[in-house]
MDTraj code that builds the backbone (N, CA, C; nanometers):
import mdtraj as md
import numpy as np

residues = "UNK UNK UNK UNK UNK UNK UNK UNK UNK UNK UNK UNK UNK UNK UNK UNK UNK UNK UNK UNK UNK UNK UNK UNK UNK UNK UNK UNK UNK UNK UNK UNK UNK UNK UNK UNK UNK UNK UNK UNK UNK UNK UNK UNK UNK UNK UNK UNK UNK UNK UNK UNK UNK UNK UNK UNK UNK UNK UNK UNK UNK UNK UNK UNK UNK UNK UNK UNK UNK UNK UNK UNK UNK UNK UNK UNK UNK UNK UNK UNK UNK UNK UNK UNK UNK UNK UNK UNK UNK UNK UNK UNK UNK UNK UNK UNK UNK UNK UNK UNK UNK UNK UNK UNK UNK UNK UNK UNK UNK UNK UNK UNK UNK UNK UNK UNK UNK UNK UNK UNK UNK UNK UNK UNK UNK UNK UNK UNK UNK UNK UNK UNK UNK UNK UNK UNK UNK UNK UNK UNK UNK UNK UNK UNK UNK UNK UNK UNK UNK UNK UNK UNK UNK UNK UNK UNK UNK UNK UNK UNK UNK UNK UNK UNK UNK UNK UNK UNK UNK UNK UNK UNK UNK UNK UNK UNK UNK UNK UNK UNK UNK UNK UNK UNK UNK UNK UNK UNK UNK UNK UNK UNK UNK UNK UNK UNK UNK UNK".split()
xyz = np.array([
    [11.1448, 4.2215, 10.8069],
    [11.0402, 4.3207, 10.8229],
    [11.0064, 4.3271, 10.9716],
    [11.0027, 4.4490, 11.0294],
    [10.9690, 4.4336, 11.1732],
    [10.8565, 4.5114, 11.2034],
    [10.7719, 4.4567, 11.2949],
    [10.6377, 4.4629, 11.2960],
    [10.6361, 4.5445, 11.4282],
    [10.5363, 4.6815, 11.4197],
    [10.5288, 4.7870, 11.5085],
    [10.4224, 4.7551, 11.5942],
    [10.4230, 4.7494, 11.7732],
    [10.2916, 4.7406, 11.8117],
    [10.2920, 4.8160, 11.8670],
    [10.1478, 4.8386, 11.8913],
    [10.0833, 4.9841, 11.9373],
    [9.9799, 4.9122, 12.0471],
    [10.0602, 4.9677, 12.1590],
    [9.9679, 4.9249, 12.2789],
    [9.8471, 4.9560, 12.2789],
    [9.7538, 4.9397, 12.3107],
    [9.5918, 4.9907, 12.3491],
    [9.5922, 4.9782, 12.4708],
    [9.5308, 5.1154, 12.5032],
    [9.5067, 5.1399, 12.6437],
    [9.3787, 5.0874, 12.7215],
    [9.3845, 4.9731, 12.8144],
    [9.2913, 4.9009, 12.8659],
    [9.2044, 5.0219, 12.9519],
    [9.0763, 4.9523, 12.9382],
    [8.9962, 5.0328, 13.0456],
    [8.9755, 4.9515, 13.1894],
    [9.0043, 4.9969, 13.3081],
    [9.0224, 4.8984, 13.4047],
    [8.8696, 4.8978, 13.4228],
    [8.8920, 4.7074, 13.4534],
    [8.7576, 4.6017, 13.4600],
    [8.6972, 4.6639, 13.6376],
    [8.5736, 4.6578, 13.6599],
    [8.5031, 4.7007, 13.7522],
    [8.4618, 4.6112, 13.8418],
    [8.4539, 4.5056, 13.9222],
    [8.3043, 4.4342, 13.9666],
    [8.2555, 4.4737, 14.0354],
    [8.1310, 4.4881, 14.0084],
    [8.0135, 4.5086, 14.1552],
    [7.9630, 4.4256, 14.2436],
    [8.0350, 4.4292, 14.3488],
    [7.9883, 4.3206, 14.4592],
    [7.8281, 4.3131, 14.4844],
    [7.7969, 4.2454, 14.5166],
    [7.6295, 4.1882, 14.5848],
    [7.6539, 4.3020, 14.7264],
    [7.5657, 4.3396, 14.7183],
    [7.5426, 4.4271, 14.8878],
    [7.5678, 4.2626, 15.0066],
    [7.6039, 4.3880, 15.0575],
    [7.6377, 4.2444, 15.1862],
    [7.4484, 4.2558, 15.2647],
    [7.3626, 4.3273, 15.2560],
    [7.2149, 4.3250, 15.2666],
    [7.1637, 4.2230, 15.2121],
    [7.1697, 4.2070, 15.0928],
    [7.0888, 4.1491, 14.9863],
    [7.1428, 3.9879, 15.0296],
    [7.3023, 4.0017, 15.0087],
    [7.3714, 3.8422, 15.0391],
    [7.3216, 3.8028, 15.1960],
    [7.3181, 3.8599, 15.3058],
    [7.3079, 3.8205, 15.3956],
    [7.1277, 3.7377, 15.4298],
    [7.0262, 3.8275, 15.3316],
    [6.9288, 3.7971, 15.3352],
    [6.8877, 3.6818, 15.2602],
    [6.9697, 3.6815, 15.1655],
    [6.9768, 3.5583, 15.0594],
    [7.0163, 3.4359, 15.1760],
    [7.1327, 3.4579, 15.2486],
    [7.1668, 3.3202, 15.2909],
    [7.0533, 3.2726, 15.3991],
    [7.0047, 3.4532, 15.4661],
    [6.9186, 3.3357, 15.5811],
    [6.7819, 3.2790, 15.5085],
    [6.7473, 3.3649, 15.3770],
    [6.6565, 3.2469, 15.2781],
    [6.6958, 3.0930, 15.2839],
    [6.8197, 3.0873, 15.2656],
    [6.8130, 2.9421, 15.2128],
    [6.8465, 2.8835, 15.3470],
    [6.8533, 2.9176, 15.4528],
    [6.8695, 2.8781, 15.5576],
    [6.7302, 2.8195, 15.6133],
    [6.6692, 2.9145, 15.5940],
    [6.5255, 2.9037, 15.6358],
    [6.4195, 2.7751, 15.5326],
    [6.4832, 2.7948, 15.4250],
    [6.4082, 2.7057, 15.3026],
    [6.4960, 2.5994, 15.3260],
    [6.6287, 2.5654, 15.3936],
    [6.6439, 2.4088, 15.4211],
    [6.5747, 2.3657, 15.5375],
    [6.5092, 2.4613, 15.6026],
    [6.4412, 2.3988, 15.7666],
    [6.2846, 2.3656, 15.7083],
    [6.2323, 2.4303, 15.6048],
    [6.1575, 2.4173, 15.5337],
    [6.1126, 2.2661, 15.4596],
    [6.2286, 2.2994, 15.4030],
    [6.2605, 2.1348, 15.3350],
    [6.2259, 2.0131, 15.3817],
    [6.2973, 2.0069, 15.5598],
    [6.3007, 1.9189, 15.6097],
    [6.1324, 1.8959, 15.6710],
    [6.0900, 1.9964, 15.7053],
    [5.9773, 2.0172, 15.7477],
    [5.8455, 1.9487, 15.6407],
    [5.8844, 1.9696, 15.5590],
    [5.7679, 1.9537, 15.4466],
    [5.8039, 1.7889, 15.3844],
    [5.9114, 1.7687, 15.3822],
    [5.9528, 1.6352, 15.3670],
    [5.9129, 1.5339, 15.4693],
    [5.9230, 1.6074, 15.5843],
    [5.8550, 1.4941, 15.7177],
    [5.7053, 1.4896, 15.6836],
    [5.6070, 1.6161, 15.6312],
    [5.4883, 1.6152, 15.6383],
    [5.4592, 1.4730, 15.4887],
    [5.5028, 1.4978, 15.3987],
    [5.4361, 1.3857, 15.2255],
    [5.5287, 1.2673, 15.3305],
    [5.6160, 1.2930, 15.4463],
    [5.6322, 1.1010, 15.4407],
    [5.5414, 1.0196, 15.5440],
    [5.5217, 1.1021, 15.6029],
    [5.3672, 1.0767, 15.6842],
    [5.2512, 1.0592, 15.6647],
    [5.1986, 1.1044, 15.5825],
    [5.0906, 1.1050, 15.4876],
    [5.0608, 0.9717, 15.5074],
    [4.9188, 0.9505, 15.5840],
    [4.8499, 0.8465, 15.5762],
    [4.9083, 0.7189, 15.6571],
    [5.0067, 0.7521, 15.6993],
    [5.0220, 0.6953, 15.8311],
    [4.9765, 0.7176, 16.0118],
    [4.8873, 0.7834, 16.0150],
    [4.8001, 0.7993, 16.1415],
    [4.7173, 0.6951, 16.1590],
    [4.7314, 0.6572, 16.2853],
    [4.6526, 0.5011, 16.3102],
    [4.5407, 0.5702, 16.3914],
    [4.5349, 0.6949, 16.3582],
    [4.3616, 0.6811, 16.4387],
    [4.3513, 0.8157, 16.3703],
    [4.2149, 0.9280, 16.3825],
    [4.1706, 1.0222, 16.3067],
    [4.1894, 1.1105, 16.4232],
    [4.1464, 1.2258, 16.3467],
    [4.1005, 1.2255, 16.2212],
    [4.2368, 1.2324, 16.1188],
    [4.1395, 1.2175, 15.9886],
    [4.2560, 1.2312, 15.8746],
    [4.2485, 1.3712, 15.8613],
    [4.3115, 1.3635, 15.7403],
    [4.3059, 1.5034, 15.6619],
    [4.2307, 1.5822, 15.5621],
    [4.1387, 1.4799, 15.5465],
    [4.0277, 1.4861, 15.4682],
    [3.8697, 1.5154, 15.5829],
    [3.9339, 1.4653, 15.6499],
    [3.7879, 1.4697, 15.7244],
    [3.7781, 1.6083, 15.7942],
    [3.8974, 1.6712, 15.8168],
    [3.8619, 1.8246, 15.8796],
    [3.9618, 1.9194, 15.8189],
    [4.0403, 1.9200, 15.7810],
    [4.0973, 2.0177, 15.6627],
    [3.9991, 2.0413, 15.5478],
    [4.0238, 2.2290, 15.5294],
    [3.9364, 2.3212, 15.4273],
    [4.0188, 2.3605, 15.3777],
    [4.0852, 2.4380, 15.2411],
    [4.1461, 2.5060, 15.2102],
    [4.1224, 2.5979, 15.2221],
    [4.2435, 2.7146, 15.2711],
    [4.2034, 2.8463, 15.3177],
    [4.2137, 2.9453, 15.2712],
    [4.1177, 2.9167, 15.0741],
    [4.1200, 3.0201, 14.9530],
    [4.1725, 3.1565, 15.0068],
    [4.0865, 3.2065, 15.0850],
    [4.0428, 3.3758, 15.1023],
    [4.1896, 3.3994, 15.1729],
    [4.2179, 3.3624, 15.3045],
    [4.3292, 3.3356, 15.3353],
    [4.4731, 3.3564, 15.2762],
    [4.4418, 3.2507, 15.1844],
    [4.5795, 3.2329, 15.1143],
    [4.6056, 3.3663, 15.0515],
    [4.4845, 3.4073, 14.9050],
    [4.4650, 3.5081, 14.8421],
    [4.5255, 3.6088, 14.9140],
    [4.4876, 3.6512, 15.0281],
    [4.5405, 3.7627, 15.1172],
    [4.6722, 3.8022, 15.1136],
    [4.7437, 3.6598, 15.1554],
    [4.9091, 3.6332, 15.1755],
    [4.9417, 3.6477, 15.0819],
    [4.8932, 3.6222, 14.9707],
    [4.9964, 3.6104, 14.8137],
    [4.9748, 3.7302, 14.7769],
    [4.8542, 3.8410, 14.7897],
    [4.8385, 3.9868, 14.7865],
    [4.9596, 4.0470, 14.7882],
    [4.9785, 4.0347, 14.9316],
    [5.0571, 4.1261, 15.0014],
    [5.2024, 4.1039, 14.9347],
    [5.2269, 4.0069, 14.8797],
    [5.3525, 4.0225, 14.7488],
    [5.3763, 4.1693, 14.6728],
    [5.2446, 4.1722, 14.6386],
    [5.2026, 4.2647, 14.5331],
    [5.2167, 4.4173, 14.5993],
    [5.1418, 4.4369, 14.7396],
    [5.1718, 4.5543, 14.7873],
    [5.2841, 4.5505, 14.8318],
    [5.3676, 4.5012, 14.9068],
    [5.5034, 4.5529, 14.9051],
    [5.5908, 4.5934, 14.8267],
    [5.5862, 4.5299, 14.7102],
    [5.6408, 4.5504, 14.5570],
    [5.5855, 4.6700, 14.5410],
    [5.4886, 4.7540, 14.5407],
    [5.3933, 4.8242, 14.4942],
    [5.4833, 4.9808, 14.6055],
    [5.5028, 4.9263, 14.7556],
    [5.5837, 5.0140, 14.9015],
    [5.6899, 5.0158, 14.8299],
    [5.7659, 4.9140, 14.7310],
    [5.9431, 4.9481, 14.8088],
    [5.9409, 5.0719, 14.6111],
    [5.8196, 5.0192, 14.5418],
    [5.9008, 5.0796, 14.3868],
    [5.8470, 5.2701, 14.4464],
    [5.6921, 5.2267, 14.4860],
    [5.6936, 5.3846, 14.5638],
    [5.8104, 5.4858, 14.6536],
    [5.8700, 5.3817, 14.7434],
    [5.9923, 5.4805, 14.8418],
    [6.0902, 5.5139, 14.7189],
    [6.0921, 5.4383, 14.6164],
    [6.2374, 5.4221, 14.5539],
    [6.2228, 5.5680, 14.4320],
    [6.0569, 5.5888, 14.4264],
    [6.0224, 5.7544, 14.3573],
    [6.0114, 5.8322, 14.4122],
    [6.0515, 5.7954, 14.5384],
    [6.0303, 5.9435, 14.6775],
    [5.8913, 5.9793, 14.7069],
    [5.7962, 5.8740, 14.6889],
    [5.6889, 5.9106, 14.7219],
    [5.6478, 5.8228, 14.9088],
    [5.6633, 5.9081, 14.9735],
    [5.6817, 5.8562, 15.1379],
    [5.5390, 5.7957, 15.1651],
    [5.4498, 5.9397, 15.1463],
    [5.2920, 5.8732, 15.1440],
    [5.2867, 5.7326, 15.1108],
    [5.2487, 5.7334, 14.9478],
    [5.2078, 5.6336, 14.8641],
    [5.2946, 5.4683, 14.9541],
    [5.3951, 5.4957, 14.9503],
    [5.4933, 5.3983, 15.0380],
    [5.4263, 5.3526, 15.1392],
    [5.3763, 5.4220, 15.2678],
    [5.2819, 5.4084, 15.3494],
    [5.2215, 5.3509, 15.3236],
    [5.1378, 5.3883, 15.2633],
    [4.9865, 5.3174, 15.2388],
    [4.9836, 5.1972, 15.1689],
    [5.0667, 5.1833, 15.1202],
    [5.0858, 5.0313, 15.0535],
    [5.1789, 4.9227, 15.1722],
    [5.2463, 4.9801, 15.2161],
    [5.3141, 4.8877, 15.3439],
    [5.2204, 4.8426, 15.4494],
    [5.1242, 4.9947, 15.4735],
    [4.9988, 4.8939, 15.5642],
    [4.9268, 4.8363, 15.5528],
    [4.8827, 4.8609, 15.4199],
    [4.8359, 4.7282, 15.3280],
    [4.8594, 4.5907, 15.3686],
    [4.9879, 4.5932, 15.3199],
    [5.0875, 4.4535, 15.3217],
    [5.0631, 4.4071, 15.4731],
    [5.0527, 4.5063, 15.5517],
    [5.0784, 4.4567, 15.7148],
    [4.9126, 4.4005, 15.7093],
    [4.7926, 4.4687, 15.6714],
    [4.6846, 4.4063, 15.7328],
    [4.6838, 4.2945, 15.6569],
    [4.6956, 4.2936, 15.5050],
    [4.6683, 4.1684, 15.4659],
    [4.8068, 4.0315, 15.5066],
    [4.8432, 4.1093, 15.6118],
    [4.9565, 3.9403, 15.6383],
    [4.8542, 3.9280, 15.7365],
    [4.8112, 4.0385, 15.8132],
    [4.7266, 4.0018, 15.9896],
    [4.6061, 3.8867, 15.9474],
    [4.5311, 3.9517, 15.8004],
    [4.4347, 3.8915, 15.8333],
    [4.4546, 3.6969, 15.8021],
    [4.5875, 3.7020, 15.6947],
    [4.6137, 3.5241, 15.7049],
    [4.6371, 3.4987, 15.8348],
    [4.6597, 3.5232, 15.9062],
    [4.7490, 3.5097, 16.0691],
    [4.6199, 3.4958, 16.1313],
    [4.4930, 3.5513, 16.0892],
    [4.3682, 3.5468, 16.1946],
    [4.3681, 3.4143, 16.1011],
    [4.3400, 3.3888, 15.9973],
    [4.2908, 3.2407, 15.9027],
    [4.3470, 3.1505, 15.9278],
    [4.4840, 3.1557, 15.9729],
    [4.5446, 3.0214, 16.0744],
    [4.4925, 3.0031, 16.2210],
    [4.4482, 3.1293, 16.2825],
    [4.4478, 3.1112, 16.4124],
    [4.2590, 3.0636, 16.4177],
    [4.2029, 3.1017, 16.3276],
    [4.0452, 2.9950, 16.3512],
    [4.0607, 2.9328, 16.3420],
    [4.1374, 2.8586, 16.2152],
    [4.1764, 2.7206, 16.1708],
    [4.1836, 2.6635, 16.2798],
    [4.2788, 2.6986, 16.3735],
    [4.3850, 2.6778, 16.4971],
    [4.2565, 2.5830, 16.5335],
    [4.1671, 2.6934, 16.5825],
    [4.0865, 2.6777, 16.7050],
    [3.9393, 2.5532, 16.6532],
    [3.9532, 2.6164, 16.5753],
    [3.8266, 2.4635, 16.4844],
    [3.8841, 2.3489, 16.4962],
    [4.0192, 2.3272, 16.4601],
    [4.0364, 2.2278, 16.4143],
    [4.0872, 2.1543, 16.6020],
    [4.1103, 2.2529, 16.6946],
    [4.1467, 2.2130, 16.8255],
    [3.9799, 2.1814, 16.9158],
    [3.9035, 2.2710, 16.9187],
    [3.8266, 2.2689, 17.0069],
    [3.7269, 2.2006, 16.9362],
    [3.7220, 2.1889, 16.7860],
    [3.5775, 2.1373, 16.7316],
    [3.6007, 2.0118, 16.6800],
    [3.7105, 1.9684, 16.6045],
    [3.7329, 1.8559, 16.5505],
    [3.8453, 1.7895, 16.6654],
    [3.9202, 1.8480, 16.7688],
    [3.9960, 1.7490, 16.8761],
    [4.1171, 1.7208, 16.7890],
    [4.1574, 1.8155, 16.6913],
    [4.3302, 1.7237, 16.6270],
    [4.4112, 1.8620, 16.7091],
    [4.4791, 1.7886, 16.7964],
    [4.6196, 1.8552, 16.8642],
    [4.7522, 1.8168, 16.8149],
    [4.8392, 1.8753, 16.8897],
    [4.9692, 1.8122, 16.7707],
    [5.0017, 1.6853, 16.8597],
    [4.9298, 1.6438, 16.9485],
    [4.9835, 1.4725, 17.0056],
    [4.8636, 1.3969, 16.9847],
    [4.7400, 1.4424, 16.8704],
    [4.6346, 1.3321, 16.8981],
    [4.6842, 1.2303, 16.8001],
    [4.7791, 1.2197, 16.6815],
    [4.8475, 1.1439, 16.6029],
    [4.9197, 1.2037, 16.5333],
    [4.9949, 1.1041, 16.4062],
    [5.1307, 1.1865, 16.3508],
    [5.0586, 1.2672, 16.2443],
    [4.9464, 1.3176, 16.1770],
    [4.8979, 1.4049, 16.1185],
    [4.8682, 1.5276, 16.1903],
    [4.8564, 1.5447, 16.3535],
    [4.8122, 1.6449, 16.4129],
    [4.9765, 1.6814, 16.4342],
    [5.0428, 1.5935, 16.4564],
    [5.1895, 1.6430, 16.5025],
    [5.2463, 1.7226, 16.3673],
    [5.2740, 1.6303, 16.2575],
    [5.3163, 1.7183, 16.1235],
    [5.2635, 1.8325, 16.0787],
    [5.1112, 1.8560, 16.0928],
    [5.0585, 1.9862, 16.0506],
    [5.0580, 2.0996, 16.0816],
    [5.1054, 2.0869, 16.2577],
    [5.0866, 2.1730, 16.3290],
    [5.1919, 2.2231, 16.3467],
    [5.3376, 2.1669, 16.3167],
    [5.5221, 2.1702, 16.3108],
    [5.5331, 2.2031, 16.1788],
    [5.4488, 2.2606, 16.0736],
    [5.4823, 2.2899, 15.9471],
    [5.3889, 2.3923, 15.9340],
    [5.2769, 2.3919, 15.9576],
    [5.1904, 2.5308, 15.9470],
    [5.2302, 2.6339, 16.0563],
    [5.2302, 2.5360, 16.1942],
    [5.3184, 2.6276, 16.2891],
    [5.4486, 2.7177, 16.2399],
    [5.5165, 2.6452, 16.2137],
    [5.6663, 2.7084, 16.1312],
    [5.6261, 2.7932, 16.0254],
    [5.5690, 2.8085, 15.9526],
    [5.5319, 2.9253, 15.8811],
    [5.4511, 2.9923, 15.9265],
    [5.4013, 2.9867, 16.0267],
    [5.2914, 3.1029, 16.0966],
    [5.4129, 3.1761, 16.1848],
    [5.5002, 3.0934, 16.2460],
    [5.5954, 3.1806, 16.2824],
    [5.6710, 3.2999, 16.2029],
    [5.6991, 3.2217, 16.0826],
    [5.7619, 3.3510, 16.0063],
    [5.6785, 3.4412, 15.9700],
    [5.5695, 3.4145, 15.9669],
    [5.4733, 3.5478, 15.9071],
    [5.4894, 3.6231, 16.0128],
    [5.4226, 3.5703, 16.1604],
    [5.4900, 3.6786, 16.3429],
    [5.5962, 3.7770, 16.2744],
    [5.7547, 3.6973, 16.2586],
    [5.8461, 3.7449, 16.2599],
    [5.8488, 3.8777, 16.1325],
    [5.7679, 3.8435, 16.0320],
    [5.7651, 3.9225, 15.9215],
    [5.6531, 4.0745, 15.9663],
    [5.5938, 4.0265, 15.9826],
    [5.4959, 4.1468, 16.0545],
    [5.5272, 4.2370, 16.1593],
    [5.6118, 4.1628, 16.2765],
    [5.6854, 4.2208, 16.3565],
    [5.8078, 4.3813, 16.2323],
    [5.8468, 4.2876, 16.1656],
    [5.9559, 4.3765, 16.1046],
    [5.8832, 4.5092, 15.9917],
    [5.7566, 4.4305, 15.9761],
    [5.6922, 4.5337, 15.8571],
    [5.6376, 4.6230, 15.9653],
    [5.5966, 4.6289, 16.0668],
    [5.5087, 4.6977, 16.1507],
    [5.6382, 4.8010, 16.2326],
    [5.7696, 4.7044, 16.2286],
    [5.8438, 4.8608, 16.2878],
    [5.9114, 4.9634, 16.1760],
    [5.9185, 4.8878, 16.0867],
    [5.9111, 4.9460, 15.9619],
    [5.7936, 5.0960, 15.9711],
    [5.6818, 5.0092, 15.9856],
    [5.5676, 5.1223, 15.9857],
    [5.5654, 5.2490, 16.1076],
    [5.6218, 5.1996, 16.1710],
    [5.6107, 5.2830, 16.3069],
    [5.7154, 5.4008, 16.2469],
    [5.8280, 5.3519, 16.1832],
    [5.9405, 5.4802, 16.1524],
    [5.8865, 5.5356, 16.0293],
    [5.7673, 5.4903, 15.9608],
    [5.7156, 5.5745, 15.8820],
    [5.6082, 5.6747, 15.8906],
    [5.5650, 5.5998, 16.0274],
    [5.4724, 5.7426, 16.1092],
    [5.5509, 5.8105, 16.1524],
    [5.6484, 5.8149, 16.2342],
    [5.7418, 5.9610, 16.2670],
    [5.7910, 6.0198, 16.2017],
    [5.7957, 5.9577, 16.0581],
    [5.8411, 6.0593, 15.9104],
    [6.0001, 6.0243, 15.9306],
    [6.0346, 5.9322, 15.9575],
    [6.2103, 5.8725, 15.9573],
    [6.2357, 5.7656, 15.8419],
    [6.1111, 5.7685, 15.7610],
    [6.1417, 5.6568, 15.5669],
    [6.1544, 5.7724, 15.5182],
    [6.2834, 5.7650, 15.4498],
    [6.2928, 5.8334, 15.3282],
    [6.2991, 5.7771, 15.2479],
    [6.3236, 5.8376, 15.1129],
    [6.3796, 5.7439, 14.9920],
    [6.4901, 5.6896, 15.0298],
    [6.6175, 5.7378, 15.0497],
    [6.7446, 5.7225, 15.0589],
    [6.7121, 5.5342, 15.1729],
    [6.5969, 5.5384, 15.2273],
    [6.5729, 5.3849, 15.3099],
    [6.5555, 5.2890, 15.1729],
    [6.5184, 5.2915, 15.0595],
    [6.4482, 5.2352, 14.9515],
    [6.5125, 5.1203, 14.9653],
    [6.6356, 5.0830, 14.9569],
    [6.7449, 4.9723, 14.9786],
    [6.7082, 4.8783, 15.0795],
    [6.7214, 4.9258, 15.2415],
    [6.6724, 4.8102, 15.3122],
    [6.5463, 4.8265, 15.3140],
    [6.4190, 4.8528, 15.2782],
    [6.3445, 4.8277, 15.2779],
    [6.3463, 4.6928, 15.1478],
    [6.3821, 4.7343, 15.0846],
    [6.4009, 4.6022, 14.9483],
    [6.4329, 4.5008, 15.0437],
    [6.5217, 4.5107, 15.0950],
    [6.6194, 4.3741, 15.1499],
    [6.5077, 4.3055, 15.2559],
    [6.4378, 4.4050, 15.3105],
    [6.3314, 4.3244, 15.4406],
    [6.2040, 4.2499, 15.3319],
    [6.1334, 4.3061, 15.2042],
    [6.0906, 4.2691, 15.1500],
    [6.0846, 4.1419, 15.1370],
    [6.2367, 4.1588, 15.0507],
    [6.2914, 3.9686, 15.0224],
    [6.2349, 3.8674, 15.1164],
    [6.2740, 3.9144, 15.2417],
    [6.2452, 3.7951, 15.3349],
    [6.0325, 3.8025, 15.2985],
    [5.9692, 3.8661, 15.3218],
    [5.8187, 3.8273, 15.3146],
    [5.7736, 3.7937, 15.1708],
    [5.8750, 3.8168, 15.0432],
    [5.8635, 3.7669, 14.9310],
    [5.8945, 3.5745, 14.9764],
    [5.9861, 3.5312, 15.0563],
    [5.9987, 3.4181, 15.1009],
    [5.9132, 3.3318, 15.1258],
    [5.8253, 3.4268, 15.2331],
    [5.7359, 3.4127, 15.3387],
    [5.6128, 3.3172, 15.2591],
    [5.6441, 3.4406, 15.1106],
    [5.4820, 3.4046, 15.0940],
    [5.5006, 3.2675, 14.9524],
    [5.5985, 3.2939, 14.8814],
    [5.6261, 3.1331, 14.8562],
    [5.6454, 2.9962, 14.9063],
    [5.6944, 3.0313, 15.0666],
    [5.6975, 2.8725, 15.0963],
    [5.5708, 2.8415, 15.1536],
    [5.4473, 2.9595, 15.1453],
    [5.2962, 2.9253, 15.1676],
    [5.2270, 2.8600, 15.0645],
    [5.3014, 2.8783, 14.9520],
    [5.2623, 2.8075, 14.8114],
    [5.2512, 2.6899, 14.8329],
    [5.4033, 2.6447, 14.8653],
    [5.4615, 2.4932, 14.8940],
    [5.4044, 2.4338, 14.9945],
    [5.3280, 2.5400, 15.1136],
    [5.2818, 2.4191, 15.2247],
    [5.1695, 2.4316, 15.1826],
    [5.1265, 2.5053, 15.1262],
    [4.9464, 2.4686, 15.0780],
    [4.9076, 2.3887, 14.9895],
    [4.9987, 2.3620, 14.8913],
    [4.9810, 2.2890, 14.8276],
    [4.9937, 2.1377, 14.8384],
    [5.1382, 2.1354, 14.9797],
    [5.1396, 2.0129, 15.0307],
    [5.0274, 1.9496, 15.1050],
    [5.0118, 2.0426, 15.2169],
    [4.9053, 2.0332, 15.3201],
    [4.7274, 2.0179, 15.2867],
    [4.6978, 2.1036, 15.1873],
    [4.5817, 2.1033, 15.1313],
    [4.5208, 2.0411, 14.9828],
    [4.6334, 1.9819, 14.9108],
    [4.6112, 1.9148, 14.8222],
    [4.6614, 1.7992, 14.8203],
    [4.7993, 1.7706, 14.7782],
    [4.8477, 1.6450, 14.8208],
    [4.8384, 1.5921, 14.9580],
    [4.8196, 1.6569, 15.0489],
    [4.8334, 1.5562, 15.1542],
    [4.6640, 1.5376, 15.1864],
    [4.5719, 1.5623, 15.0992],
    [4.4196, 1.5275, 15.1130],
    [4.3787, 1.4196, 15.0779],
])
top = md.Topology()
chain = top.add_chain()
for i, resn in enumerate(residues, 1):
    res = top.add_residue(resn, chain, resSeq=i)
    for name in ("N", "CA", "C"):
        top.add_atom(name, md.element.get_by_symbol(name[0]), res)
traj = md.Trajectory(xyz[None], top)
């Protein structure tokens, strides 16, 4: 008995690569979250090894209102990139400057901090190894917020000359990512810095 086969015609298989945007932003995430790592790992192994004050208890506040602000601005950018992505340019706007004041105003909540904790309480980053760690780990994320604001604000500038369109919806996503970053590894140092390490 001989047995008839009947080919079936395959449908050719597709893959969709990762945008080289998205991957490139991904890697300098984790690039940035291993400098992170190391950073935050130096701060819990220090902990309570300063041979003179102050501690961390004695002039560290947590910086509720602050924080609230930063973790906001999650929300409005999410709120900018789903707006560009309905072609609404306005609405986009107004939620991106959002995002920009509420990063400014954490950036002012580090920089009193700064100054209280320099001119009123005397912890510099050489008065011991608690002034050195706090200030090399809050520093380092105050930098990226600079760097993030810098990018949301020229962002903003090409949305006052009317140069965002929708068709931008994409890298605007991709710049997102990075201040979606921003504002999680504020989780991790606040929680290090202001709870555990109290």
């Amino acid at each position: 008995m001989n047995a008839t086969y009947i080919p079936l015609q395959q449908q050719p298989v597709t893959l969709e690569l990762p945008s080289p945007g998205r991957v490139g932003m991904f890697v300098l995430i984790a690039a940035e979250a291993a400098i992170f790592t190391i950073f935050v790992v130096a701060y819990i192994f220090y902990i309570g090894k300063s041979l003179t004050g102050p501690k961390p208890q004695d002039v560290l506040a947590a910086p509720i209102f602050y924080s609230i602000c930063l973790l906001s601005s999650s929300v409005t950018i999410h709120l900018a990139v789903k707006s560009l992505r309905r072609g609404n340019v306005s609405v986009f706007s107004r939620w991106w400057f959002a995002t920009i004041t509420l990063g400014a105003i954490f950036l002012y909540g580090t920089a009193t901090e700064w100054h209280r904790l320099i001119y009123r309480e005397g912890l510099t980053i050489s008065t011991n190894l608690f002034g050195t760690t706090y200030y090399s780990l809050v520093g380092l994320h105050g930098f990226h917020v600079v760097v993030g604001l810098l990018c949301l604000a020229s962002v903003m500038a090409f949305a006052l000359l009317g140069r965002v369109q929708p068709k931008h919806a994409y890298r605007v996503d991709v710049l997102s990512l990075y201040w979606h970053f921003v504002d999680a590894v504020w989780v991790v140092v606040f929680t290090v810095v202001y709870i555990v390490g109290r």
